[in-house]
C-alpha positions, 0 to 999 in steps of 0.5 A: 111360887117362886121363878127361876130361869135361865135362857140361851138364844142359839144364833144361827148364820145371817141371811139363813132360811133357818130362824135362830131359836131361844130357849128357855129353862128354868125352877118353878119353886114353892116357897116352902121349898126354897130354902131346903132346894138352896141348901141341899144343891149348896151340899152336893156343890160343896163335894166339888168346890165352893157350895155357891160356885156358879153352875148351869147346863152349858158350864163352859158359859162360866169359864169367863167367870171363873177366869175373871175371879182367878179360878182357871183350876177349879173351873177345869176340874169342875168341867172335868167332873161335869157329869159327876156333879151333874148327877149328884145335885140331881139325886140330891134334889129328887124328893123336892118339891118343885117343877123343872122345865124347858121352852123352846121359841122360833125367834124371827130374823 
C-alpha cells in the first residue's frame, strides 16, 4: 500500500483562545492500483489541459505555481471549470481500487 497525502494548517489569530487546526488528506493505494488510478486522473486532466497539470482540493494554492511556469490563462480556466474537472476525476476513478481520507488534528498554540 502505498501513501499519498496532502496537508494544510488553518492558522488562526495569535493570542486566540481558538487552537489552529491541521488537517490532513490523502490516497492510500494498493500497488496494483497504481498505476491504472495515475492514468486514468492523467485522462480526466487531460479533457482540461495538460494530464500531469498540477491539481488539489483548494486550487487557488497553485496559482503561484501556475504563475511562476507562465500559465496565468489556463490556471484561470481551469479555476473557472473547478467543478467540472472536479467531478469528472472523481467518476473516473470510482471503481478503483483505493481508500480516500481526511484527518483533522488541534494543534497547540
Amino acid at each position: 500500500m502505498r501513501w499519498y497525502a496532502d496537508n494544510s494548517e488553518l492558522n488562526g489569530i495569535r493570542g486566540s483562545q481558538i487552537p489552529d487546526i491541521l488537517l490532513f488528506g490523502g490516497l492510500a493505494v494498493p500497488p496494483d492500483s497504481e498505476f491504472l488510478l495515475r492514468t486514468t486522473i492523467e485522462k480526466a486532466k487531460s479533457e482540461f489541459g495538460p494530464p500531469r497539470i498540477p491539481v488539489k482540493w483548494n486550487f487557488k494554492d497553485l496559482k503561484k505555481v501556475f504563475e511562476k511556469q507562465n500559465k496565468n490563462s489556463l490556471y484561470d480556466d481551469l479555476l473557472t471549470k473547478s467543478q467540472e474537472w472536479r467531478e469528472t476525476i472523481f467518476r473516473s476513478v470510482a471503481n478503483i481500487d483505493f481508500i480516500s481520507f481526511g484527518h483533522t488534528g488541534i494543534v497547540s498554540s
